[in-house]
N, C-alpha and C positions, 0 to 999 in steps of 0.2 A: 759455079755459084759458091758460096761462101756457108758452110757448116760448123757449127760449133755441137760437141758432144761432150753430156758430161755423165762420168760412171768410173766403174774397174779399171785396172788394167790389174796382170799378174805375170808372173814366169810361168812358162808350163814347162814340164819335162812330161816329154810323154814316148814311151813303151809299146812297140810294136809287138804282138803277140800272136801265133798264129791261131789262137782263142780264148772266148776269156776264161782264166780259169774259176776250179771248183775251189769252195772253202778249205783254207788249212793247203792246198795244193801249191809246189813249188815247179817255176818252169823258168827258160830262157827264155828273151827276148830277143826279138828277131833284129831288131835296130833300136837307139835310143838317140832321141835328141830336145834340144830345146831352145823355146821359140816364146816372144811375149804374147800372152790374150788378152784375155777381157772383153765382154761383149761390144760397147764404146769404143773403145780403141780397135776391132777388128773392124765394124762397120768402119770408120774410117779412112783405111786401109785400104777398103773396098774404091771407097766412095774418091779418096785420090788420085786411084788409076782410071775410074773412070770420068776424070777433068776436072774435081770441084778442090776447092779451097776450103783444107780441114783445120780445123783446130781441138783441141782437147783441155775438157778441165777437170783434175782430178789430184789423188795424192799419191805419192810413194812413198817409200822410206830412203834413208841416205846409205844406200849399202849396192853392192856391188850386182844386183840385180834390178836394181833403181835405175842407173847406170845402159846395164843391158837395153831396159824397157825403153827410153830415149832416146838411144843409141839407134833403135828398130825402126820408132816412130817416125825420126828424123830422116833416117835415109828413102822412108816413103815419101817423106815432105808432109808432115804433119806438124805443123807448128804448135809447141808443148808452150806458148810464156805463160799459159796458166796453170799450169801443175804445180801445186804445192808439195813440198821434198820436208816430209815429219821428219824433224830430228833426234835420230836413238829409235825411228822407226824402222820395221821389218815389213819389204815389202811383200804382196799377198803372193802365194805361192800355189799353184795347179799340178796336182801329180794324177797322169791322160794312161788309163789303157786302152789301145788302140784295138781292136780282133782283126784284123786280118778275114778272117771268115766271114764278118758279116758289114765290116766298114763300120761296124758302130764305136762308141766311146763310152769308157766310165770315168767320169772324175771326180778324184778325192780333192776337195779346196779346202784349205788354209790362212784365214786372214783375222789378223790381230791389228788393225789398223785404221787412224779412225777416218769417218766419211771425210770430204770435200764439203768446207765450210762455208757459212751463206754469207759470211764477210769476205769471201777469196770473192766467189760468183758476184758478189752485187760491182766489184770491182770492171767486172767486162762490160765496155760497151757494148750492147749488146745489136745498137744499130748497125755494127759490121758485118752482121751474117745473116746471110737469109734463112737458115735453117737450124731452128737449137732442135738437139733431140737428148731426150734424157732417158739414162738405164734405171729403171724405176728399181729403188734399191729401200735405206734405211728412211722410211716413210718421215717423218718428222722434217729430217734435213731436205729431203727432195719436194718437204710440202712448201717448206719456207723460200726453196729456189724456184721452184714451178711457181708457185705465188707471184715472187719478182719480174720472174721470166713475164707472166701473164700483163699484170699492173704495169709495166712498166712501155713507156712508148715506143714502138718498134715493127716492122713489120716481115717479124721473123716468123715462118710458119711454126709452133710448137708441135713434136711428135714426142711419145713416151710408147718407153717397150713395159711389159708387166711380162714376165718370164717365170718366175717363182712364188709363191704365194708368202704374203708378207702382212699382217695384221693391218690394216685400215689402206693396202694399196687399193682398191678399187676407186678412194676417195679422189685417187690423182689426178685419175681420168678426166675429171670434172674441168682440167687447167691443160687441157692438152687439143689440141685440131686432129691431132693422127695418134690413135692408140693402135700398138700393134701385140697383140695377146698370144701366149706360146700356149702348146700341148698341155706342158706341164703345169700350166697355172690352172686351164680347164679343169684338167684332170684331180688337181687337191682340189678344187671348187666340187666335185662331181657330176659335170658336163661330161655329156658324151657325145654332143651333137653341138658342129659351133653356131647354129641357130639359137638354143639354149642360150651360150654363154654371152652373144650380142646382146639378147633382150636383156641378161642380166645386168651387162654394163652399161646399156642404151640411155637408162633410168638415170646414171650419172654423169656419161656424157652425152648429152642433144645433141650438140653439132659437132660432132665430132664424124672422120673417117675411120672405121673398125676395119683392123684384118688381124686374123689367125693363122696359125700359122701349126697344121695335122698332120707331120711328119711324113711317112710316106704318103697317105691320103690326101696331099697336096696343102692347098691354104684356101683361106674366104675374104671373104672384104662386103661387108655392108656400107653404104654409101650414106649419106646426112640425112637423103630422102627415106631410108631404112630399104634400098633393092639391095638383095643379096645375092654373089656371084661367088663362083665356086672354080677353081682351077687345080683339076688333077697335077699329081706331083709329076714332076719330068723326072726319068730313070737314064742314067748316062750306061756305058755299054755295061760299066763293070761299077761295082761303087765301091770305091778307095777309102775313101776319107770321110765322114760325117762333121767333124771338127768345127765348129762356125758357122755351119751352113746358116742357122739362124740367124746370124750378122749380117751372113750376106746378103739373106733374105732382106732385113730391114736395109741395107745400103740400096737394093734395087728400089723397094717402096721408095727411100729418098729422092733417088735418084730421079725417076721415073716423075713424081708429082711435081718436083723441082722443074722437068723440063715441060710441065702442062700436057702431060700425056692425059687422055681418058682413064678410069679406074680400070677398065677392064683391061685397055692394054698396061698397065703399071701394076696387075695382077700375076699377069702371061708374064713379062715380064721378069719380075722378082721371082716366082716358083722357077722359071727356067735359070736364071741365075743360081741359084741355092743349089739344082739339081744338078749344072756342069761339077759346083765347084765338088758335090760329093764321087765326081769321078776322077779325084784330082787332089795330092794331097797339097795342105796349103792354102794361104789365098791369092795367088798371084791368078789374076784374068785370062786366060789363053786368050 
C-alpha cells in the first residue's frame, strides 16, 4: 500500500554508555555512532520493509547532514520528491545516550529549522496514497495540512501521532481516523490511566480509532464504538535498544489496519513489533 508521512527527520549521534551518568560526572562511551531519526521518517522505514510504498514530506537543511538523511532514506526506498531542502538551513540534530544497563535512551534535541509548509503539502496529490500519517508537531502548520489532508477528496486513511504536549494539539484529533497518543503526552496532561486520557480526547475526536501507547505497561486502543482493549507489552530475552520503538509501534498500527486486520489483532500486533525491535539495536525487521 501506498503511505505518505509528514514530520522530523534529524541526525542522531548516539553514545553507548554502560549507565547513565550522575550530574557534573565524566565517563567513556562504550561505542559511538550515527544514524538518521525522526519519528516520521522511522515509522517509514518500518513500514517499507514490511511491503508498503512510503513517501515523506518534510524539510532539511542544505548541509552535509541533509545529505546523510537522504542518502538513509533512499537506500530503504523511501521516496523523499517532497522534502523541501531550506537554504542556509541547519538540519535538526539528536545527541542519544544510550545505558547499556537498562536499554533506555536520553535525548538532548536541537532544531532551529522551520516546519514543512502548507504550500509544499497542498502541492501532493494526495489521491496517490492510501495512508497519510502525520507527526503531530507545530499545531498551526499541521492544523492547516490536517485541514487540507481532511477537505480535500481522497480516500486516504488519516492517522496523527500526539507524542509531546504542544498548546492547542488536542485540537487535531478532531481531522484525524487514527490518533495514536504516547506516555509522554499522558503523562504532562496528568493521566495516569489510558482510560482517563481516551475520555479526554473522545470529546474531540468521535470517530476516531484511539491507541496509546504505556511503555513497559504495554498500549490500549479504544475502538469508534468506545470498547477498550488492553495488550501487555512484550519483553524480548534481553532489551538492547529502546530507540523508536514508538515508530515502530505506529508502523505496526499502520501496517496492521492497512491490511483490514481486526483492532484487536492490529494491537497484539504492533506492541509485539515495538517489543522485538527493543531487543535489537536499530530498526532493521529480523
Amino acid at each position: 500500500m501506498r503511505v505518505l508521512a509528514v514530520g522530523g527527520a534529524t541526525l542522531d549521534s548516539i553514545n553507548r554508555v554502560a549507565a547513565f551518568p550522575n550530574e557534573d560526572d565524566e565517563l567513556r562511551a562504550a561505542a559511538q555512532r550515527q544514524c538518521r531519526g525522526g519519528n516520521a521518517t522511522n515509522t517509514l522505514v518500518v513500514l517499507t520493509q514490511l511491503g508498503h510504498h512510503c513517501s515523506w514530506a518534510g524539510t532539511l537543511g542544505d548541509d552535509a547532514a541533509s545529505r546523510f538523511i537522504m542518502s538513509d532514506l533512499q537506500q530503504y526506498g523511501v521516496d523523499t520528491e517532497w522534502v523541501t531542502i531550506q537554504s542556509g538551513g541547519v538540519t535538526p540534530t539528536s545527541h542519544i545516550i544510550a545505558s547499556e544497563a537498562t536499554g533506555s535512551r536520553t535525548i538532548i534535541h536541537y532544531r532551529d529549522l522551520p516546519e514543512y509548509r502548507i504550500e509544499a503539502f497542498e502541492k501532493i496529490d494526495l489521491n496517490n496514497y492510501d495512508w497519510i500519517h502525520f507527526e503531530g508537531r507545530e499545531v498551526p502548520v499541521y492544523e492547516a495540512m490536517l485541514r487540507h489532508a481532511r477537505f480535500t477528496p481522497h480516500s486516504a486513511t488519516i492517522s496523527l501521532e500526539i507524542e509531546k504536549p504542544r498548546e492547542g494539539i488536542e485540537g487535531l484529533a478532531a481531522m484525524a481516523d487514527v490518533v495514536i497518543l504516547a506516555k509522554a503526552y499522558a503523562s504532562s496532561q496528568g493521566f495516569e490511566r489510558a482510560q482517563d486520557l481516551f475520555d479526554s480526547i473522545r470529546s474531540r475526536a468521535e470517530s476516531a480509532m484511539l491507541f496509546a501507547t504505556w511503555g513497559v505497561e504495554g498500549a490500549w486502543l479504544q475502538t469508534v464504538a468506545g470498547d477498550t482493549l488492553h495488550v501487555p507489552a512484550y519483553h524480548p530475552q534481553e532489551v538492547i535498544d529502546t530507540l523508536g520503538a514508538g515508530d515502530v509501534f505506529n508502523a505496526g498500527v499502520i501496517d496492521g489496519l492497512l491490511a483490514g486486520s481486526d483492532p484487536a489483532a492490529v494491537l497484539r500486533s504492533a506492541v509485539r513489533l515495538a517489543g522485538e525491535k527493543c531487543g535489537r539495536r536499530g530498526l532493521h525487521i529480523a
